[in-house]
C-alpha positions in Angstrom: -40.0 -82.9 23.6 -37.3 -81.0 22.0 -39.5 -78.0 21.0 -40.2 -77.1 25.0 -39.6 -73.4 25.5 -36.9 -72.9 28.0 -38.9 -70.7 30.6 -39.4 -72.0 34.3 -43.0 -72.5 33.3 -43.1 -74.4 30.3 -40.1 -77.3 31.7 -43.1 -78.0 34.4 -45.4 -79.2 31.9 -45.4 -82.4 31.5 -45.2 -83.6 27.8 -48.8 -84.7 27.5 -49.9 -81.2 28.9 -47.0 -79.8 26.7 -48.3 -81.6 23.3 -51.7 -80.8 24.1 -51.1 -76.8 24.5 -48.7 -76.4 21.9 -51.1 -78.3 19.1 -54.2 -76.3 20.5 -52.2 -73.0 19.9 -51.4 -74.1 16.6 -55.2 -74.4 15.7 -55.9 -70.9 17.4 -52.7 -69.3 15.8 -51.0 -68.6 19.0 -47.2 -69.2 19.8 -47.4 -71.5 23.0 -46.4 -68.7 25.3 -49.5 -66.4 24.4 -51.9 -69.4 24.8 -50.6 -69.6 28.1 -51.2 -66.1 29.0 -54.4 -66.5 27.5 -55.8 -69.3 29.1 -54.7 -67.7 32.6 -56.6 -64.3 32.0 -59.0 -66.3 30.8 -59.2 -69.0 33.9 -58.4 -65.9 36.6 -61.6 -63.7 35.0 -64.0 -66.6 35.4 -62.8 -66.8 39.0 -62.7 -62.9 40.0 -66.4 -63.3 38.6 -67.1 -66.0 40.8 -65.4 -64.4 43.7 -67.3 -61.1 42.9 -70.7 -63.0 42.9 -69.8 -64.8 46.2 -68.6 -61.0 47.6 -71.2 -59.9 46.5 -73.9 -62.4 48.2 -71.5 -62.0 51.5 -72.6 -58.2 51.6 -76.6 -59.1 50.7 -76.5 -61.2 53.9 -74.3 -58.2 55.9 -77.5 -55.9 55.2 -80.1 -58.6 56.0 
């Protein structure tokens, strides 16, 4: 593709990957770059959640 932005992280994507981000931006009315850096908040909150959760059952059994 010869729309790829020239950062480190966007020349990994393969072009499937590439297409698929850069059309689903366009529906959400995001440059590519801020649908990246939304889609990583939002993928590294779910997992602090799910690490929080299993933290939290961790100290539940400490206690027990």
């Amino acid at each position: 593709m010869k729309d790829k932005l020239t950062n480190p992280v966007s020349t990994s994507f393969d072009d499937e990957l590439y297409a698929f981000a850069k059309r689903d931006a366009e529906l959400l009315g995001l440059d590519v770059s801020s649908y990246i850096r939304a889609t990583l908040i939002e993928k590294r909150e779910k997992r602090f959640n799910e690490l929080r959760v299993f933290q939290d059952l961790i100290k539940i059994q400490e206690i027990e």
